[in-house]
mmCIF file of the N, C-alpha and C atoms, coordinates in Angstrom:
data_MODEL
# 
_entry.id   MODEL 
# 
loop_
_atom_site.group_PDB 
_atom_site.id 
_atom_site.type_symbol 
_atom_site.label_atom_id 
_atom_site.label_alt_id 
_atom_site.label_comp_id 
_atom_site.label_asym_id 
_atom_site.label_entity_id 
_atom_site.label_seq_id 
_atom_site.pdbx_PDB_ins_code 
_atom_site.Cartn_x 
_atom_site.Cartn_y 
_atom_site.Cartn_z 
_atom_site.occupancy 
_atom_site.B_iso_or_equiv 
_atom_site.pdbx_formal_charge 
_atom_site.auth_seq_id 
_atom_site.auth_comp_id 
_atom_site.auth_asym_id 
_atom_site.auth_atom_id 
_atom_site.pdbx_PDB_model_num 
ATOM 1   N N  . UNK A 1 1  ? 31.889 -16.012 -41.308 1.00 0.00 ? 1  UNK A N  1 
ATOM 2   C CA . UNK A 1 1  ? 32.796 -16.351 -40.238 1.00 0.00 ? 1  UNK A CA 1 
ATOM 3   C C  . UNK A 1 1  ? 34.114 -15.599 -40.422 1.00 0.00 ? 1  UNK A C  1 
ATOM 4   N N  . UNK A 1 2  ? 34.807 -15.089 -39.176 1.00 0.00 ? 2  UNK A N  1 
ATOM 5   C CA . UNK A 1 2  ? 35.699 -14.493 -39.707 1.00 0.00 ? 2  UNK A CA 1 
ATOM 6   C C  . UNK A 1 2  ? 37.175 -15.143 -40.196 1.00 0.00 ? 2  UNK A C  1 
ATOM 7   N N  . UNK A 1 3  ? 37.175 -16.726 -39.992 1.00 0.00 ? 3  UNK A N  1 
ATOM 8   C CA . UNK A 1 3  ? 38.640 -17.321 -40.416 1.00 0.00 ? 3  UNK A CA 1 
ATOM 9   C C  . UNK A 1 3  ? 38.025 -17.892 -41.732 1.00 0.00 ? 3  UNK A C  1 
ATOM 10  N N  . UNK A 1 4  ? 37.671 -17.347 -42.787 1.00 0.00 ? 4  UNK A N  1 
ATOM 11  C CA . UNK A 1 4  ? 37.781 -17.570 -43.960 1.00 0.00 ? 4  UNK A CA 1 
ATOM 12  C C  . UNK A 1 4  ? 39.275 -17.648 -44.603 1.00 0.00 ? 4  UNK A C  1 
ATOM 13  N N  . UNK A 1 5  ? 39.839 -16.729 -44.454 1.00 0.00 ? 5  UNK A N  1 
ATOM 14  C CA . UNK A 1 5  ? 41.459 -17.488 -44.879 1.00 0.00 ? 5  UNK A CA 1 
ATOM 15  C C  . UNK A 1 5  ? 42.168 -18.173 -44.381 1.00 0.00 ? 5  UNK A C  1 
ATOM 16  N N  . UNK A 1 6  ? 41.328 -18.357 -43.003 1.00 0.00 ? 6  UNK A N  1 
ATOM 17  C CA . UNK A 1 6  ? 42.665 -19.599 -42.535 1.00 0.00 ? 6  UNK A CA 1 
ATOM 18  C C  . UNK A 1 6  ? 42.051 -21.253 -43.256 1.00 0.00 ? 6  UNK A C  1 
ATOM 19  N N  . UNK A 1 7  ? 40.691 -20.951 -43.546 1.00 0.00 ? 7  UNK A N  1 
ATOM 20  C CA . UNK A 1 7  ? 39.750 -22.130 -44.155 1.00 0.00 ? 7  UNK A CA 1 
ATOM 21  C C  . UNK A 1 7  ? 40.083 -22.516 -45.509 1.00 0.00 ? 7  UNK A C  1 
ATOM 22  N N  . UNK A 1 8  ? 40.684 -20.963 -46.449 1.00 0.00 ? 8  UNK A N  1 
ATOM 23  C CA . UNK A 1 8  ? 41.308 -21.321 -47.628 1.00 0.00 ? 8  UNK A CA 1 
ATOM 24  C C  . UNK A 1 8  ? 42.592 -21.670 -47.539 1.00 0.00 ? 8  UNK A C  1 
ATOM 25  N N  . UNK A 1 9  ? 43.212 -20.817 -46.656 1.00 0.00 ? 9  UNK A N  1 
ATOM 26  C CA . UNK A 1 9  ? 44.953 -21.574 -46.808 1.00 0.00 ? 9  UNK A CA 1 
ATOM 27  C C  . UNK A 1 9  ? 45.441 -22.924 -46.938 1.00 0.00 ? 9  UNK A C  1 
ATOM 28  N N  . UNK A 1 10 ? 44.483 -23.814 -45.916 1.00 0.00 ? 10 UNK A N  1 
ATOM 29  C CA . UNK A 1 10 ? 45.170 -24.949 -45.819 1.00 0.00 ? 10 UNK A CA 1 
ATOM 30  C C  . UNK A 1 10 ? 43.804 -25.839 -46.381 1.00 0.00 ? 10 UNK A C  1 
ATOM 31  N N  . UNK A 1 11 ? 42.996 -25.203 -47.252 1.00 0.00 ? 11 UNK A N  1 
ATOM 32  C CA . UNK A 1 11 ? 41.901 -26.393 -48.202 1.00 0.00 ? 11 UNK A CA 1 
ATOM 33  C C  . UNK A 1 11 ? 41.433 -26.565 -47.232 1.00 0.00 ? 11 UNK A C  1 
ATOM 34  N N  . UNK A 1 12 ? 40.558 -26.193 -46.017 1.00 0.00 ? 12 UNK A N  1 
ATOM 35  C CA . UNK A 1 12 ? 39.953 -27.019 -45.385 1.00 0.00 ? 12 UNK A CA 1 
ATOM 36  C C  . UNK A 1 12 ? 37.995 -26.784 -46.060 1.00 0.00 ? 12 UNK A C  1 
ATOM 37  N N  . UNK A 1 13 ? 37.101 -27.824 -45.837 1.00 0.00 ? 13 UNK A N  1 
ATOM 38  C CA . UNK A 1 13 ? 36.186 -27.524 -46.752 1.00 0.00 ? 13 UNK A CA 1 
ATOM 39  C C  . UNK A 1 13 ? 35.241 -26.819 -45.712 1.00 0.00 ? 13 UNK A C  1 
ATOM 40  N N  . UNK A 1 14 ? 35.115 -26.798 -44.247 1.00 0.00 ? 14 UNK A N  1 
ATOM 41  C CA . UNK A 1 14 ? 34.624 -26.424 -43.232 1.00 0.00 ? 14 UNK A CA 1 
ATOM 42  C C  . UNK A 1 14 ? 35.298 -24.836 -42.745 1.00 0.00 ? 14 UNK A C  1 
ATOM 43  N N  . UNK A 1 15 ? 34.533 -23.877 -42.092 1.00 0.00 ? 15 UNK A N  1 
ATOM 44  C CA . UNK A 1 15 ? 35.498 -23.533 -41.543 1.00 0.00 ? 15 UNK A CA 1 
ATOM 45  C C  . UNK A 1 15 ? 35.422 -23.374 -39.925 1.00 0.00 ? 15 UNK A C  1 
ATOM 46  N N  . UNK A 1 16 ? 37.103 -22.945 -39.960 1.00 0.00 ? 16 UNK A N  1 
ATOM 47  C CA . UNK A 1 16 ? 37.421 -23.847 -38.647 1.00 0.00 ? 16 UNK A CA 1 
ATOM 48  C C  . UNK A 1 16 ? 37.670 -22.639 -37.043 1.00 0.00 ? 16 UNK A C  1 
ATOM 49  N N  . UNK A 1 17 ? 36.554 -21.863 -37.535 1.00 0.00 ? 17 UNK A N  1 
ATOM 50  C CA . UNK A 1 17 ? 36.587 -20.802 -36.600 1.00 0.00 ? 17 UNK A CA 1 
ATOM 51  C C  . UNK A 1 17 ? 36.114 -21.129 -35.414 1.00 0.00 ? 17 UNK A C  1 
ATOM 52  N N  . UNK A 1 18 ? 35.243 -22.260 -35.248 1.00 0.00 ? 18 UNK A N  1 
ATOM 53  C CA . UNK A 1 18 ? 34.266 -23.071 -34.084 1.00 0.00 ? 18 UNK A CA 1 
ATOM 54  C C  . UNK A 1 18 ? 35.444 -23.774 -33.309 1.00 0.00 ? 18 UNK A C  1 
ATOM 55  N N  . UNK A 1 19 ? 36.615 -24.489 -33.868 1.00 0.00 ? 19 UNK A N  1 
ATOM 56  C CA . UNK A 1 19 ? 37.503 -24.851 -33.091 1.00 0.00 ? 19 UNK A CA 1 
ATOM 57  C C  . UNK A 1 19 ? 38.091 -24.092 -32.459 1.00 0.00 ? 19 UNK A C  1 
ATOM 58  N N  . UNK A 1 20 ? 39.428 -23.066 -33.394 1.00 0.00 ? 20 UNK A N  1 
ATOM 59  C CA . UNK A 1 20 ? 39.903 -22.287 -32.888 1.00 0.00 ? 20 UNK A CA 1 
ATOM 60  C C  . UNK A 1 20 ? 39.725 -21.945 -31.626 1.00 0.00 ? 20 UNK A C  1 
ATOM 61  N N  . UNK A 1 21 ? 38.073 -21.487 -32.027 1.00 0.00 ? 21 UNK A N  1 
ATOM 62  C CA . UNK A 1 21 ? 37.383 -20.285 -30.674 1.00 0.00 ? 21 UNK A CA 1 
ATOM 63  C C  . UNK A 1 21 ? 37.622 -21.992 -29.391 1.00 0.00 ? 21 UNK A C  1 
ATOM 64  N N  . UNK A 1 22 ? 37.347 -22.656 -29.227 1.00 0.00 ? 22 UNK A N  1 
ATOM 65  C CA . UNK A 1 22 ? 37.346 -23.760 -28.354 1.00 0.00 ? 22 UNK A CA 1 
ATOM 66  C C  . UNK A 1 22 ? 38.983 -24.200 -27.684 1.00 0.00 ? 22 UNK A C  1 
ATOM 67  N N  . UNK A 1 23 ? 39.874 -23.826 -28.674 1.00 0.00 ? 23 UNK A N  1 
ATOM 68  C CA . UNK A 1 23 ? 40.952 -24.294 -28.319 1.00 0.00 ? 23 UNK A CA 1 
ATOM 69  C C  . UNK A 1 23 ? 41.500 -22.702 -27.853 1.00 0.00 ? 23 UNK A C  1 
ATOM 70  N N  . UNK A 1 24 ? 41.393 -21.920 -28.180 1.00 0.00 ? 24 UNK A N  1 
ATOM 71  C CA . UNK A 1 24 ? 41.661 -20.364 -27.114 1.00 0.00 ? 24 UNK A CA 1 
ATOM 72  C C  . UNK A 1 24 ? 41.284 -20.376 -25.930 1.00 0.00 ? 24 UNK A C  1 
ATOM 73  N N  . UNK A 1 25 ? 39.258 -20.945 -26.271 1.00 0.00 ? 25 UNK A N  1 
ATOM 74  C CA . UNK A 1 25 ? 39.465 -20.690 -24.607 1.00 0.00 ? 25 UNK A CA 1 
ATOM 75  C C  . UNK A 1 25 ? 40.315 -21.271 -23.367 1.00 0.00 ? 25 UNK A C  1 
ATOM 76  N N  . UNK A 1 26 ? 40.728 -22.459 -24.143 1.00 0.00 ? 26 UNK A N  1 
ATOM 77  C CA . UNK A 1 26 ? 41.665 -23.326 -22.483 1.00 0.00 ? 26 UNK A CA 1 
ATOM 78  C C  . UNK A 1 26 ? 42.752 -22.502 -22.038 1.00 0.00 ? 26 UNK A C  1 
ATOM 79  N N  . UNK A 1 27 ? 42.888 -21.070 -22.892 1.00 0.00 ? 27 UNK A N  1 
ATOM 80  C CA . UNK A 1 27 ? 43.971 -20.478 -22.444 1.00 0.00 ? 27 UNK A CA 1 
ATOM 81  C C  . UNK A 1 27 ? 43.667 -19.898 -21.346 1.00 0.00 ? 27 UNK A C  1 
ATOM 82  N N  . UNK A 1 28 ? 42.527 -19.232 -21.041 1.00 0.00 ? 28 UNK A N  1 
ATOM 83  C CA . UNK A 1 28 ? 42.278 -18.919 -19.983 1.00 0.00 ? 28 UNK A CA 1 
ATOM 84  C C  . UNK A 1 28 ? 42.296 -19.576 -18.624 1.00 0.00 ? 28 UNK A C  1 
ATOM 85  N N  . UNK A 1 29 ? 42.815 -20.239 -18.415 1.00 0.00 ? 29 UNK A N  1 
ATOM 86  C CA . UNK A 1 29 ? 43.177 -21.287 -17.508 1.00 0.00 ? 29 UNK A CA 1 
ATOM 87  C C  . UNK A 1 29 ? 44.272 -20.481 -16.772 1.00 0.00 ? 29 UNK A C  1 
ATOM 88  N N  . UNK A 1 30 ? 45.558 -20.563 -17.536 1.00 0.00 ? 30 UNK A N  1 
ATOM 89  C CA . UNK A 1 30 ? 46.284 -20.401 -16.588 1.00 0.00 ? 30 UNK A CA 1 
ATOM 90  C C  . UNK A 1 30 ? 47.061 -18.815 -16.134 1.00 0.00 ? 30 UNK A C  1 
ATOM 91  N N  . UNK A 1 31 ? 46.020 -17.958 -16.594 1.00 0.00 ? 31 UNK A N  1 
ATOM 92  C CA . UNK A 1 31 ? 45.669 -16.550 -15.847 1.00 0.00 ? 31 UNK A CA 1 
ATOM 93  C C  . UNK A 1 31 ? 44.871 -16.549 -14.788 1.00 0.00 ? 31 UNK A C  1 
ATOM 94  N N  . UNK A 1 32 ? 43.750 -16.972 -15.203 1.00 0.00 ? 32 UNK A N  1 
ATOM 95  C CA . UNK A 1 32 ? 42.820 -17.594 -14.612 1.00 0.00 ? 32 UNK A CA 1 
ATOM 96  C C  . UNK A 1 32 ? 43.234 -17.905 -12.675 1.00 0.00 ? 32 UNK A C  1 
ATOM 97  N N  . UNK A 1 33 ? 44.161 -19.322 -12.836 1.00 0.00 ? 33 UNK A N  1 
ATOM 98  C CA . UNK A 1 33 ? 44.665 -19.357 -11.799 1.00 0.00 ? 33 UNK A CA 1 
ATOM 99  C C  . UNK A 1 33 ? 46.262 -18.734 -11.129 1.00 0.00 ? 33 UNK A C  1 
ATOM 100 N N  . UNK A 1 34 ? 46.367 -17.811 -11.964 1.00 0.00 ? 34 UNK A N  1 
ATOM 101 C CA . UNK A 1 34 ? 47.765 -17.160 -11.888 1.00 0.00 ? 34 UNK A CA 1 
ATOM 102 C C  . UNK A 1 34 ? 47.300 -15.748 -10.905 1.00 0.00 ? 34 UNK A C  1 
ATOM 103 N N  . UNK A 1 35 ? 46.030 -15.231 -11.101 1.00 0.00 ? 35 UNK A N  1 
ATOM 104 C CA . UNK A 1 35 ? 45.561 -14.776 -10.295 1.00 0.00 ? 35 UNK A CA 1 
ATOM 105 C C  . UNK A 1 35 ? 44.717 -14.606 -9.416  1.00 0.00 ? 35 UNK A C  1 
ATOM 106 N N  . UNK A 1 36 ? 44.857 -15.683 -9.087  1.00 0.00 ? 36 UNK A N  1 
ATOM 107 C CA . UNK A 1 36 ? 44.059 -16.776 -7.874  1.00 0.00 ? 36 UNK A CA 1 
ATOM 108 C C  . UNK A 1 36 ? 44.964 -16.880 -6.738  1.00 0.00 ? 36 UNK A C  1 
ATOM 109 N N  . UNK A 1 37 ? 46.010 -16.842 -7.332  1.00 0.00 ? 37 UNK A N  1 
ATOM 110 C CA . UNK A 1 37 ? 47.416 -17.501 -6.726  1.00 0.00 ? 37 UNK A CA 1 
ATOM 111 C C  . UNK A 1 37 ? 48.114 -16.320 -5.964  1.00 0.00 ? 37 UNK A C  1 
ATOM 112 N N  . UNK A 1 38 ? 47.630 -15.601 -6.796  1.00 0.00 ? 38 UNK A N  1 
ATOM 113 C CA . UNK A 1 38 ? 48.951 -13.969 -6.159  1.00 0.00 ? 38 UNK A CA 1 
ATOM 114 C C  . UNK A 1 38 ? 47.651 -13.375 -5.474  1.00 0.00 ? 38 UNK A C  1 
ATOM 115 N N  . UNK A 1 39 ? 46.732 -13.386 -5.522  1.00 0.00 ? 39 UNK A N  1 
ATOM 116 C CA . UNK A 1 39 ? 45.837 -12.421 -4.444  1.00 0.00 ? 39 UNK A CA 1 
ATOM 117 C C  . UNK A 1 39 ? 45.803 -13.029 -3.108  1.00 0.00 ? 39 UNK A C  1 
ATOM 118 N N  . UNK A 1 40 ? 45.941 -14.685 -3.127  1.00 0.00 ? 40 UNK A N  1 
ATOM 119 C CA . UNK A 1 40 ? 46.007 -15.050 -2.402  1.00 0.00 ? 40 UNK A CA 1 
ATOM 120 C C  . UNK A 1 40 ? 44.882 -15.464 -1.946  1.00 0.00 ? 40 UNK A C  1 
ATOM 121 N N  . UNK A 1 41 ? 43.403 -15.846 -3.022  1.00 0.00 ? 41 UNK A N  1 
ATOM 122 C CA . UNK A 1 41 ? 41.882 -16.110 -2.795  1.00 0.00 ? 41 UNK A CA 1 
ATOM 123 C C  . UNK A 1 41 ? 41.966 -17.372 -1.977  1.00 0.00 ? 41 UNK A C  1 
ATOM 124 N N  . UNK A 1 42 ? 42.541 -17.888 -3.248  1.00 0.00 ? 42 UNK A N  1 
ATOM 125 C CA . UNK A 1 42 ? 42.210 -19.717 -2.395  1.00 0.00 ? 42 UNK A CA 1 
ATOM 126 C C  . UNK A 1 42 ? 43.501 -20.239 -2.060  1.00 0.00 ? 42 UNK A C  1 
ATOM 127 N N  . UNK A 1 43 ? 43.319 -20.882 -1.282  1.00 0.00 ? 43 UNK A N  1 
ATOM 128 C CA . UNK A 1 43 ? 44.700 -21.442 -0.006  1.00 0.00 ? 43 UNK A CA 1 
ATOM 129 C C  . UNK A 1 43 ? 44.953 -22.799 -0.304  1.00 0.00 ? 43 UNK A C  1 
ATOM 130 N N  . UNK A 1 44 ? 44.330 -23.340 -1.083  1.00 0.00 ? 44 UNK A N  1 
ATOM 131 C CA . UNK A 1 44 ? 44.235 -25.045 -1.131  1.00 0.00 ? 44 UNK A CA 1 
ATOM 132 C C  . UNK A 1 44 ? 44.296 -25.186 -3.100  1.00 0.00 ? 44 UNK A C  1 
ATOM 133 N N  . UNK A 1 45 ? 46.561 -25.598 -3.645  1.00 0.00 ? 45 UNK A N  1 
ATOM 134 C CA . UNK A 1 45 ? 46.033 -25.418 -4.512  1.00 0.00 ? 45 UNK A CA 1 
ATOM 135 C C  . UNK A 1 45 ? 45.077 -26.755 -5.442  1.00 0.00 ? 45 UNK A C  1 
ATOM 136 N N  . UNK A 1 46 ? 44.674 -27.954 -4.611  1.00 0.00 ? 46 UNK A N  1 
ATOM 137 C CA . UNK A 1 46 ? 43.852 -28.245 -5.664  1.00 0.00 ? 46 UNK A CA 1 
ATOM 138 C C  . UNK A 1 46 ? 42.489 -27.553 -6.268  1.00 0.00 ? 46 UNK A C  1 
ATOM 139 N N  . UNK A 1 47 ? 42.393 -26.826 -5.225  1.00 0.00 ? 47 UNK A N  1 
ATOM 140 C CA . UNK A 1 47 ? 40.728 -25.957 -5.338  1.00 0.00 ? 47 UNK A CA 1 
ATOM 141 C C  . UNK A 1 47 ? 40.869 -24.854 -6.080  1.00 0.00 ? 47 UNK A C  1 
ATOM 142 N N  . UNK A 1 48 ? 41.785 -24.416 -6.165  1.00 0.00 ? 48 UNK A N  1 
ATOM 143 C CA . UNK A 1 48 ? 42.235 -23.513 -7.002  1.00 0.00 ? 48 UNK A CA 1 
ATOM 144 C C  . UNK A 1 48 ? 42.503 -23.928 -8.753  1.00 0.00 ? 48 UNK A C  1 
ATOM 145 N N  . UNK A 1 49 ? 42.930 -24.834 -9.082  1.00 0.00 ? 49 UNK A N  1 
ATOM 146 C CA . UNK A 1 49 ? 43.151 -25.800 -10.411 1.00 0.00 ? 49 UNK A CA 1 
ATOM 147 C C  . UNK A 1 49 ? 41.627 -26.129 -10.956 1.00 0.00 ? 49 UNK A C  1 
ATOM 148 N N  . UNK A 1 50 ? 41.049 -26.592 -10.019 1.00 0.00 ? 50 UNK A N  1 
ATOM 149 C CA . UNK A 1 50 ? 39.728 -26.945 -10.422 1.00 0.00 ? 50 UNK A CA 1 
ATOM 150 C C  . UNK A 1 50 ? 38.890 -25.570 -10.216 1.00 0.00 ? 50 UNK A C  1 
ATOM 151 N N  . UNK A 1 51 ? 38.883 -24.365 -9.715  1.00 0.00 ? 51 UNK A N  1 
ATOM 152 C CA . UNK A 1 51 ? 38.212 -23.594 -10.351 1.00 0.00 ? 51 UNK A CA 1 
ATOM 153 C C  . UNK A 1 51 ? 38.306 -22.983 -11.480 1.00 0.00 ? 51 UNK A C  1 
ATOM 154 N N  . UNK A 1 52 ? 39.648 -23.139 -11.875 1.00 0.00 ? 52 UNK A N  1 
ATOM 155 C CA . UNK A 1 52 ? 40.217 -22.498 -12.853 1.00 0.00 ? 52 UNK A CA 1 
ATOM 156 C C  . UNK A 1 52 ? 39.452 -23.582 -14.063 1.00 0.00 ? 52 UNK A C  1 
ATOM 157 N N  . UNK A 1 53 ? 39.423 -24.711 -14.420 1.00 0.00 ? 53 UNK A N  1 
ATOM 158 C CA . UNK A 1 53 ? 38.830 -25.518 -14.890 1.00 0.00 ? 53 UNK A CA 1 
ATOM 159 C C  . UNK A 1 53 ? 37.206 -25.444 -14.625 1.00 0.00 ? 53 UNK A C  1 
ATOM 160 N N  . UNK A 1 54 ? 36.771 -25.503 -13.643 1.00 0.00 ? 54 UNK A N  1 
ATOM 161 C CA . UNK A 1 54 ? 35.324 -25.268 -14.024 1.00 0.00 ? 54 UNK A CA 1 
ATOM 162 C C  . UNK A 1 54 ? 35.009 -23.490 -14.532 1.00 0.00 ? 54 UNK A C  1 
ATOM 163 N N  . UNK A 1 55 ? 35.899 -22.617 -14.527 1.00 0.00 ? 55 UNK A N  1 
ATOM 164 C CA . UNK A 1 55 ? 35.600 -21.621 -15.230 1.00 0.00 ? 55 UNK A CA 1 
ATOM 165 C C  . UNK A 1 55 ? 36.315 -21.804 -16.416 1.00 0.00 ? 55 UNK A C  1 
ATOM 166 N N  . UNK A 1 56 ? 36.718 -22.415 -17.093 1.00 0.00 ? 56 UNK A N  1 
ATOM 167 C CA . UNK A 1 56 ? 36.637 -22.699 -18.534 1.00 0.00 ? 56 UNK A CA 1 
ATOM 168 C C  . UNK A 1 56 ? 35.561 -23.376 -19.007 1.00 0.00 ? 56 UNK A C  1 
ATOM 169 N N  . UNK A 1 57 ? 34.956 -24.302 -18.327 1.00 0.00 ? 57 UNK A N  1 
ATOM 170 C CA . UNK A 1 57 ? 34.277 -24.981 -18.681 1.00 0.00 ? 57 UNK A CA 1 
ATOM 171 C C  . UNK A 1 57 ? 32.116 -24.066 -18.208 1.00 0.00 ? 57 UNK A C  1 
ATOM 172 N N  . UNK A 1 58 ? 32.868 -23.128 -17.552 1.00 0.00 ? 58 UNK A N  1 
ATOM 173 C CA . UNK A 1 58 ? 31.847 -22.397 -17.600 1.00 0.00 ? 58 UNK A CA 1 
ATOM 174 C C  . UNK A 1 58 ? 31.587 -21.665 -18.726 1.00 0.00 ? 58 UNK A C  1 
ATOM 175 N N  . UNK A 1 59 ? 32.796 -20.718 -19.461 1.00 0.00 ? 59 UNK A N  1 
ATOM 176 C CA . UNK A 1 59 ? 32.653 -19.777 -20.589 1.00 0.00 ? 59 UNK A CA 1 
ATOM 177 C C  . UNK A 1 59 ? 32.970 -20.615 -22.071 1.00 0.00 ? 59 UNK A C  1 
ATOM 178 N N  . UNK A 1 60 ? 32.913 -21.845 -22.081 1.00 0.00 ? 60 UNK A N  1 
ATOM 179 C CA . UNK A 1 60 ? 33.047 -22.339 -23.016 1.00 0.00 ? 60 UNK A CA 1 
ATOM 180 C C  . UNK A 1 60 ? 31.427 -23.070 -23.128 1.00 0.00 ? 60 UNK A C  1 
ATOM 181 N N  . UNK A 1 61 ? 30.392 -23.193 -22.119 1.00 0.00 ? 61 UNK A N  1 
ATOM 182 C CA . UNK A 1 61 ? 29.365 -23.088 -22.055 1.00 0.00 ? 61 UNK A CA 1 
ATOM 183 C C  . UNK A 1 61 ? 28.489 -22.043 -22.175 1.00 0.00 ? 61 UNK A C  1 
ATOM 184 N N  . UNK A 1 62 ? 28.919 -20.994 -21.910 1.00 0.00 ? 62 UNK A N  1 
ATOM 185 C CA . UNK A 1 62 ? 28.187 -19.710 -22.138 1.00 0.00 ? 62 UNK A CA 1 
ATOM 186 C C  . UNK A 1 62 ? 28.269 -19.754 -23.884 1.00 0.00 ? 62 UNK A C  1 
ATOM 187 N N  . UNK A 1 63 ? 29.480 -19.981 -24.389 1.00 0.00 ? 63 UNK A N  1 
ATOM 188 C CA . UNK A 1 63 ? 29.880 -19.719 -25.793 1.00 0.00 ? 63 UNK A CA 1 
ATOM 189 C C  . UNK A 1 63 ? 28.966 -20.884 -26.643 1.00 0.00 ? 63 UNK A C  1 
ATOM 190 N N  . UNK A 1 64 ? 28.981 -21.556 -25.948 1.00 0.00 ? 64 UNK A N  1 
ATOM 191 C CA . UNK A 1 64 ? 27.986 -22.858 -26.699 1.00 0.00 ? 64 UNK A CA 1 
ATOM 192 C C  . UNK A 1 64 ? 26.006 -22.121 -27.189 1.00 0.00 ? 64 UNK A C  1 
ATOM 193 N N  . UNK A 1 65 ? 25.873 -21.814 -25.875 1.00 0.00 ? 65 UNK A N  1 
ATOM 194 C CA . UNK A 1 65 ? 24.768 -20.981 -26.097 1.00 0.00 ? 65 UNK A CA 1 
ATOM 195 C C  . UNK A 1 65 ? 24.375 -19.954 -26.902 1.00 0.00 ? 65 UNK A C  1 
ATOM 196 N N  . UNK A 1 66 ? 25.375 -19.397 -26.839 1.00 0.00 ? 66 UNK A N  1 
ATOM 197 C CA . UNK A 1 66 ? 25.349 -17.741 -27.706 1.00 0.00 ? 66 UNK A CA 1 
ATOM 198 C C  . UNK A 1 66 ? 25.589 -18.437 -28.877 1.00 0.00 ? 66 UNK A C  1 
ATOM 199 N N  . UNK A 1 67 ? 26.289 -19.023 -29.351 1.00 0.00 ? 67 UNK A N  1 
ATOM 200 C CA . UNK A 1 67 ? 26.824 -19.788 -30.812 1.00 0.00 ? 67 UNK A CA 1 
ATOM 201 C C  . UNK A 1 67 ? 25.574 -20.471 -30.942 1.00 0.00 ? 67 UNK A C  1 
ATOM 202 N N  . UNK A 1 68 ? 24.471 -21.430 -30.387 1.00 0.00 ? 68 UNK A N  1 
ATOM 203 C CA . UNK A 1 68 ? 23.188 -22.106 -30.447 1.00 0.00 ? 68 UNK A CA 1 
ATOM 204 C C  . UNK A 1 68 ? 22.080 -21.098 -31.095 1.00 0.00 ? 68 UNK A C  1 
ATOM 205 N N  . UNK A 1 69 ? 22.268 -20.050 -30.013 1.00 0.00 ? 69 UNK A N  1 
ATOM 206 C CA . UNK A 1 69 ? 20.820 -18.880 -30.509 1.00 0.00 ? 69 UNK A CA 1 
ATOM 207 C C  . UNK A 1 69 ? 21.340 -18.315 -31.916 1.00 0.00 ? 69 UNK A C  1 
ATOM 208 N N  . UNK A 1 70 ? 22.446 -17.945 -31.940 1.00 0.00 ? 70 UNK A N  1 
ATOM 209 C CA . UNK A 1 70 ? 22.916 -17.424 -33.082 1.00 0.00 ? 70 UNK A CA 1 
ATOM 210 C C  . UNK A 1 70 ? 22.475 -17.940 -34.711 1.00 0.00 ? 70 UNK A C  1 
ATOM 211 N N  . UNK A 1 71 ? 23.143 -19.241 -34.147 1.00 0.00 ? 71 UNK A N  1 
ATOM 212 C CA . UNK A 1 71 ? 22.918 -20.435 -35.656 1.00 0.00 ? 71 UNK A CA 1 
ATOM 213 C C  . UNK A 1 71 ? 21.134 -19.900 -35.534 1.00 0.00 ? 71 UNK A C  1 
ATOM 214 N N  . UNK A 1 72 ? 20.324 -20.421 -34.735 1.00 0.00 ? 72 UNK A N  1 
ATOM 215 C CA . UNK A 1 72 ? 19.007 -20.573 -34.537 1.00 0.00 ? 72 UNK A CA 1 
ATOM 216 C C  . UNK A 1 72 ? 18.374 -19.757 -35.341 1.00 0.00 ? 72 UNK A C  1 
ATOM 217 N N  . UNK A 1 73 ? 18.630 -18.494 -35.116 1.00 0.00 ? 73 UNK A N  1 
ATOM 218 C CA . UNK A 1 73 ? 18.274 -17.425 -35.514 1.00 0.00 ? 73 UNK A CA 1 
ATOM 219 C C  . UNK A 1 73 ? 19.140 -17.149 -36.616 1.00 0.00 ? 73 UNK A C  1 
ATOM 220 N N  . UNK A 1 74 ? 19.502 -17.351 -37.505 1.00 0.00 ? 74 UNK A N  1 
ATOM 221 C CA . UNK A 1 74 ? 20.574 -17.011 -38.441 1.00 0.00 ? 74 UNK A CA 1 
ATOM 222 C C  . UNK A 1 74 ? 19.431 -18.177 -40.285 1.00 0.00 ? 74 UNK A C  1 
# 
C-alpha cells in the first residue's frame, strides 16, 4: 500500500490508505458542482447538489469494485 509511512508515523497497526482514498473522494463534490454551475447545465440548484452527490457516490462505488477484484485476486 502506498501510505506505509503515514501507518508508521502515527502507530497505526492497519493501514490507512482505504480511508484516506474514501475521504478524498468527497472532494470531488464541490468541483464537481462548481462546474455544473458556470456552464450553466442544470438550472435547478437542488438537482445540481444531488448530482454532484450521486457522482461521488458513483466513483466511490466504482472504487469499491476495483479495490474488491483487486483484494480477490491478490
Amino acid at each position: 500500500m502506498p501510505f506505509d509511512w503515514f501507518t508508521n508515523l502515527f502507530g497505526y497497526e492497519r493501514n490507512m490508505y482505504d480511508r484516506i482514498a474514501h475521504y478524498i473522494i468527497g472532494f470531488y463534490a464541490y468541483p464537481l458542482i462548481e462546474y455544473l454551475d458556470r456552464k450553466g447545465l442544470v438550472k435547478q440548484s437542488r438537482v445540481m447538489y444531488c448530482f454532484g452527490i450521486f457522482a461521488i457516490f458513483t466513483l466511490a462505488s466504482v472504487y469499491e469494485i476495483i479495490e474488491r477484484r483487486y483484494a480477490a485476486s491478490a
